[in-house]
N, C-alpha and C positions, 0 to 999 in steps of 0.2 A: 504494500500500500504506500503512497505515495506522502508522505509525511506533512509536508506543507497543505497538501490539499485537503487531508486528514484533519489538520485544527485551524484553515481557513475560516476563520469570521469570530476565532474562540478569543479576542482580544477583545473584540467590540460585545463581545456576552458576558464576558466576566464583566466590562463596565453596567454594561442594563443589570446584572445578578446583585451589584454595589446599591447603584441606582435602587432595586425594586425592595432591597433591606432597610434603607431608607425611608420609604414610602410607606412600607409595614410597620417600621419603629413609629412612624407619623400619622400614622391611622388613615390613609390616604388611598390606599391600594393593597391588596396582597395580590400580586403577580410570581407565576412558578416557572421554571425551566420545567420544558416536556423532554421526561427523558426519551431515549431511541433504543429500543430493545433490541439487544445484537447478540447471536450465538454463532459459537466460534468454529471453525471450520476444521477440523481433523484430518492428519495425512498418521497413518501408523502410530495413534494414539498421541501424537505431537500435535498442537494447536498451528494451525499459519496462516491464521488468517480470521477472517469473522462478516457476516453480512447483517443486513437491517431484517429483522422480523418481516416488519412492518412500515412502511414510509408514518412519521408522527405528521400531522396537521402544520403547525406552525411551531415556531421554539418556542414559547411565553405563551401562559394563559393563568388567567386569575379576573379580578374582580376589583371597583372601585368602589370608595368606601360610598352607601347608599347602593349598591348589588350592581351595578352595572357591568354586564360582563365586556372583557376585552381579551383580543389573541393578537399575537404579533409573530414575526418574521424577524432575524438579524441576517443583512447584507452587508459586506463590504464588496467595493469595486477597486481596482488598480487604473481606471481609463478614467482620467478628468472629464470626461462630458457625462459621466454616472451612470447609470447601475446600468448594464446590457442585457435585456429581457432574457436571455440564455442562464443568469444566474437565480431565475424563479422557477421552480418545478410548477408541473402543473397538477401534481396534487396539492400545493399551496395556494392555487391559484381556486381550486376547487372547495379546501375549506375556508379560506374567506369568500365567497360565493355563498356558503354556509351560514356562516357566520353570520351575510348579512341580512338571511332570509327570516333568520331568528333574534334580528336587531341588536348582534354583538355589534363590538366597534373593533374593527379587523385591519389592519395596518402591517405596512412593510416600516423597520427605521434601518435605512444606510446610510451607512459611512464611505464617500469617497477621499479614499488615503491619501490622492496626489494634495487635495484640494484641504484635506485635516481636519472635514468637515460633515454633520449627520445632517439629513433631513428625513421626515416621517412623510411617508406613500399612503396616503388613504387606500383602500383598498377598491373601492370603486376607480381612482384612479388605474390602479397596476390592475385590473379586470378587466379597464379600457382598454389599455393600451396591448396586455395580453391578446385579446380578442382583435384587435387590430393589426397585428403584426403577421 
């Protein structure tokens, strides 16, 4: 497995993990990391490897203080003009679709690195543009 691509975006989620600790000590939010359930691949009783169960929905899901619920996405991009539609699955693109059928608030937040900078994707947005592309 390809190491760098392996904990691609895991800088910008350890900051949301800080971020959402925050939020809960503030009574503001509880937001959770969705773990990815992975079981490990076997070659002669030696581990090499491991795949996803299951694709999880979005990274972040929880709730704002007064139950509103919300799920989120972490992107980063390396390209200054920002995020290139190739870095949204389209199972992500399907549970916010979800999400908003049942009046979450469903969002992408990326960071493009050239630029040192986040902004948040409504998700009717990245749906549009999905669908457009």
């Amino acid at each position: 497995m390809n190491q760098r691509m392996a904990n691609k975006g895991r800088s910008l989620e350890i900051l949301v993990e800080h971020q959402n600790a925050m939020y809960l000590q503030r009574i503001i939010a509880k937001i959770e990391k969705v773990e990815t359930r992975w079981v490990p691949e076997r070659v002669d009783g030696k581990i090499t490897g491991a795949h996803v169960v299951k694709k999880s929905g979005l990274d972040f899901a929880g709730c704002l203080a007064g139950g509103h619920s919300i799920k989120f996405d972490c992107k980063q991009s390396e390209d200054p003009r920002g995020l290139p539609l190739a870095h949204i699955q389209e199972h992500q693109i399907k549970e916010m679709e979800k999400a908003e059928l049942f009046g979450e608030t469903a969002f992408l937040v990326c960071e493009i690195l050239p630029l040192r900078q986040c902004y948040v994707v409504p998700a009717r947005t990245a749906i549009f543009l999905w669908d457009r592309d």
